[in-house]
C-alpha positions in Angstrom: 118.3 66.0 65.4 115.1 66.3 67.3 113.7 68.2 64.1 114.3 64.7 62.0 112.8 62.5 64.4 109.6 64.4 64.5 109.6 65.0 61.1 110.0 60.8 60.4 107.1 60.3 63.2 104.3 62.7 61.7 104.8 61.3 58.1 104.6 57.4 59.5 101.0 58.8 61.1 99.8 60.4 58.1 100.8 57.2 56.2 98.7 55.3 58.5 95.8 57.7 58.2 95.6 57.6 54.6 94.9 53.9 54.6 92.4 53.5 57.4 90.5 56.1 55.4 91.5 53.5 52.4 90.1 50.8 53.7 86.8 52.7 55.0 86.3 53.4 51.7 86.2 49.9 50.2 83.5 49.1 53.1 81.2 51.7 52.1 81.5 51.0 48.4 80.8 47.1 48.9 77.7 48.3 51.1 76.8 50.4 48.1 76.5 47.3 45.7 75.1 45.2 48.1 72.6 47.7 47.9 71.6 48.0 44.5 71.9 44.1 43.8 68.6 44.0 46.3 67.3 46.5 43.6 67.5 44.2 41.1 64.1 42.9 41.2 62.9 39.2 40.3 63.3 39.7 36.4 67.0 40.8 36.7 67.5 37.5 39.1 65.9 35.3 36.4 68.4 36.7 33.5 70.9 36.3 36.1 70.9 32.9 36.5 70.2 32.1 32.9 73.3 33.9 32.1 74.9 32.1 34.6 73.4 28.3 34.0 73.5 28.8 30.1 76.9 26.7 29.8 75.0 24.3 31.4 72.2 24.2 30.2 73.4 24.7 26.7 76.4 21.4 27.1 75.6 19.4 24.2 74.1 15.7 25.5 76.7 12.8 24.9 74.6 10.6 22.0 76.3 7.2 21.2 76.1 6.2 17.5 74.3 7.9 14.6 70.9 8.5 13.8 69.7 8.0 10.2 66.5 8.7 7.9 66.0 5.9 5.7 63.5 5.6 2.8 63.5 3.6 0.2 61.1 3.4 -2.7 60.9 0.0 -5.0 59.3 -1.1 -7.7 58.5 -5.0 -8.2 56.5 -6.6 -11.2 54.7 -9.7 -10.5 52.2 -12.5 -11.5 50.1 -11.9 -8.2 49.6 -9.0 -7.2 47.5 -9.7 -3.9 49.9 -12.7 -3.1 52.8 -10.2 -3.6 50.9 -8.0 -1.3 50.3 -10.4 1.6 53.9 -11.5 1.7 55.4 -7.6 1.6 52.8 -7.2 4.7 54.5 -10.9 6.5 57.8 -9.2 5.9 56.9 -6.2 7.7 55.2 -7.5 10.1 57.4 -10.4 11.3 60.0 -7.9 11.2 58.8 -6.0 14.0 57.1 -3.1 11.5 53.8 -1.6 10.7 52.2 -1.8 7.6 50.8 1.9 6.4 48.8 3.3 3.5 47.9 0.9 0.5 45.9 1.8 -2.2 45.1 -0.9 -5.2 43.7 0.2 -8.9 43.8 -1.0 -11.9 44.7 0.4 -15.4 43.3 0.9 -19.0 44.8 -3.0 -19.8 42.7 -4.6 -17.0 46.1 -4.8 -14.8 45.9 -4.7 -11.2 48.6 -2.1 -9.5 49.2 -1.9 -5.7 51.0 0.6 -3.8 51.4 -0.1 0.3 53.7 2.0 2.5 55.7 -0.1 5.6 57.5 1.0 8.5 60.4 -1.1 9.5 62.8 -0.9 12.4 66.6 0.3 11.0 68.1 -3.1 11.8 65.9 -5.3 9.9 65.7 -2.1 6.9 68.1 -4.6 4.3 66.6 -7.6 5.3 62.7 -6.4 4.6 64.4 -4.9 1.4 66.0 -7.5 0.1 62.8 -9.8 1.0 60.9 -7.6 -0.8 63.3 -7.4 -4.0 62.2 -11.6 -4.3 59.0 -11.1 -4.8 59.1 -10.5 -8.3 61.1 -9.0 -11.2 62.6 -5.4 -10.1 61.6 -2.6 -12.0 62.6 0.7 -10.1 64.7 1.0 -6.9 65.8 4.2 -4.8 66.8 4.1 -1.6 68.3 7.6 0.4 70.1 7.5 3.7 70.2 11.0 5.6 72.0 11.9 8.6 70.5 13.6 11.0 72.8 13.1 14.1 73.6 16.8 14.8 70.4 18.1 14.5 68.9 15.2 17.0 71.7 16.5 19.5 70.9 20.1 19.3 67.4 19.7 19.4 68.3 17.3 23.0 70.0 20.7 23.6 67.4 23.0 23.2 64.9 20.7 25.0 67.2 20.8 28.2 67.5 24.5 28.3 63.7 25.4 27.5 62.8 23.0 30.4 65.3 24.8 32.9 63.6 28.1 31.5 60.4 27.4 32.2 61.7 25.9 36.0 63.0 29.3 36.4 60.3 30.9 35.6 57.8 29.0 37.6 60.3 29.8 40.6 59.9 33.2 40.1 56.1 33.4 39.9 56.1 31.0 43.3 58.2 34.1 44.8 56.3 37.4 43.4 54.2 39.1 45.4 53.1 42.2 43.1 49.9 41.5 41.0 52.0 43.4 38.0 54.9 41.0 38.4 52.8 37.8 38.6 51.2 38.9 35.2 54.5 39.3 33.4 55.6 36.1 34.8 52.5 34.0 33.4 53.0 35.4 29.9 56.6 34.6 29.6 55.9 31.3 31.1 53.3 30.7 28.3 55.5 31.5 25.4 58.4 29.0 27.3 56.2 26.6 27.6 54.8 26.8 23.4 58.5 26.9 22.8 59.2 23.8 24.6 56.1 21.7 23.1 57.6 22.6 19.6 60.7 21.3 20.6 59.1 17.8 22.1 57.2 17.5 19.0 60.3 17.9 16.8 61.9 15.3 19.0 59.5 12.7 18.8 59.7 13.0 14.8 63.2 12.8 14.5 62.8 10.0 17.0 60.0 8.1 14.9 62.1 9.2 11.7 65.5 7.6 13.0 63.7 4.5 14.8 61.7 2.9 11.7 62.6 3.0 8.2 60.2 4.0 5.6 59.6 1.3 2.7 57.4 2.3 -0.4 56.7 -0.6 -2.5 54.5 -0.7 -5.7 53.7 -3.4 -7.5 52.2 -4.2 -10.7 51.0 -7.4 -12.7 53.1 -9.0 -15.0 52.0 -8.1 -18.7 55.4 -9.7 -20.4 53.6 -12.5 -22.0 50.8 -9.9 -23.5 52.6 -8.0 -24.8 54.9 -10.7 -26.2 51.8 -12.2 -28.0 50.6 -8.7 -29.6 54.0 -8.4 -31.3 53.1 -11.3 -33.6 49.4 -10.4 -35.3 47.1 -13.2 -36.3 44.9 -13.8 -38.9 41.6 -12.9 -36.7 44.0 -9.8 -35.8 44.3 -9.2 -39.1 40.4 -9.2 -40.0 39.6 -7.7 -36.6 41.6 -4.9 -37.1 40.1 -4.5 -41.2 36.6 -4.5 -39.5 37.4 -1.5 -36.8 38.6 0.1 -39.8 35.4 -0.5 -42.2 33.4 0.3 -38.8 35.4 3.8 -38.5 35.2 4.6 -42.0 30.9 4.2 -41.9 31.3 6.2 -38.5 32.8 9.1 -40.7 30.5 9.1 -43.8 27.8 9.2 -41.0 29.0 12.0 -39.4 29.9 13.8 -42.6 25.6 12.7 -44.0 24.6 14.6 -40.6 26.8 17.8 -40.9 25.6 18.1 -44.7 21.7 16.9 -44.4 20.4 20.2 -43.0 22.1 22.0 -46.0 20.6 19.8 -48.1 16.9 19.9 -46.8 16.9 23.3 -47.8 18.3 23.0 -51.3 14.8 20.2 -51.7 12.8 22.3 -50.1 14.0 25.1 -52.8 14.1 23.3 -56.0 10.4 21.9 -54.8 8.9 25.5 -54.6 10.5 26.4 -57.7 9.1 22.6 -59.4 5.5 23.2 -58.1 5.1 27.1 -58.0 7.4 29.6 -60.3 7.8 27.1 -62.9 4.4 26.4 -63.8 3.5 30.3 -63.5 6.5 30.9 -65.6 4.9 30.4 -69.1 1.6 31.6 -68.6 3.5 35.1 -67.6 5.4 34.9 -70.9 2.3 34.4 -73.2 0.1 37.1 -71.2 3.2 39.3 -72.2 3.0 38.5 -75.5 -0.5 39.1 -76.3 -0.5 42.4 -75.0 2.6 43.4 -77.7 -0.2 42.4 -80.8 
């Protein structure tokens, strides 16, 4: 009996051994890590907490509405051009628009052609459109609606996390005390900071883009009644157009007496040597010839 109670008391204290020597264990292997977690160094800490704040960094903004690229190109025929022009600039102006590039010409016919380019914000876009349409007779419309709504939010995205980049970064370079460290830092902060300014400028295009509507009107003078009258020839259209051609045929002959006269300078020039000189020679050669025979 006294063999089974000693037996039953040394295995409760080697039970109790074995997990003091347990829990030791865990101690020294927590003092281990803590250990090489100061080893890290401040590059490790920096892709630590990117790793950790990219969720947040990377939640996409919450954007109301849509954002849309609107162009439209038109093309309006009209008695005035400059009054045409003048009111397409009211339009866009009382509309709360700029007006852009113009640029005015005229053709072979004498006919004056505008072309102006206006920037309109999206909720007055029909209204300028449909001002503009009344000005004259429309010739050529196309108008194109893109949406750009997802790549405005992950652009908003990307702007956010490049900022809290380069936050980190400049943390780091506020905490380094090695010369080789503070190098490092300064570069990567350079390239974050390029990144970011790409990602600005991209935003305020999409934000220009989405904000005004871009109009490009043409317009060119009306040449209906012209060309109406030219499809009935007159009498003086009649004799004008017999005189071009009388005109184009002398034009021709001329052309044809100046390609041929240098040919036929020295076909005169020829005959005249043979006129004045051989022929004249001819028959006294023919008699000397003669008398010599007898």
């Amino acid at each position: 009996m006294l063999r089974i109670v000693a037996g039953l008391i040394l295995a409760v204290a080697l039970a109790l051994t074995g997990c003091t020597n347990a829990g030791d264990g865990g101690s020294d292997t927590d003092s281990a890590a803590g250990g090489d977690d100061k080893a890290a160094g401040l590059q490790a800490e920096d892709n630590g907490k990117g790793a950790s704040g990219s969720k947040a960094d990377r939640e996409q903004p919450k954007l109301t509405g849509t954002h849309i690229i609107r162009t439209a190109k038109l093309t309006v025929r009209v008695e005035d051009v400059p009054g045409a022009l003048d009111e397409a600039r009211r339009a866009a102006e009382d509309a709360g628009g700029i007006v852009g590039n113009e640029n005015t010409s005229r053709d072979s016919e004498g006919r004056e052609r505008s072309r102006v380019v206006l920037r309109v914000p999206q909720d007055k876009y029909e209204d300028v459109l449909t001002a503009l349409e009344g000005t004259g007779k429309l010739v050529g419309k196309d108008a194109k609606a893109q949406d750009v709504t997802d790549q405005v939010v992950d652009v908003e995205s990307r702007v956010k996390s490049q900022r809290a980049s380069v936050a980190r970064v400049r943390e780091l370079m506020d905490r380094a005390t090695k010369l080789s460290d503070v190098v490092t830092l300064e570069g990567e902060l350079s390239t974050r900071q390029s990144d970011l300014e790409a990602l600005l400028a991209q935003q305020e295009s999409l934000k220009d883009r989405t904000s005004l509507a871009t109009i490009t009107l043409s317009l060119t003078a009306d040449g209906a009644k012209a060309d109406a009258e030219d499809d009935d020839p007159s009498f003086g259209d009649a004799l004008g157009g017999g005189w071009d051609a009388f005109v184009t045929a002398l034009r021709w002959v001329a052309i044809v007496l100046a390609a041929v006269l240098p040919f036929a300078a020295v076909v005169a020039l020829l005959a005249l040597l043979w006129l004045r000189v051989v022929r004249p020679r001819w028959p006294r050669r023919a008699a000397g010839g003669g008398e010599g025979e007898d």
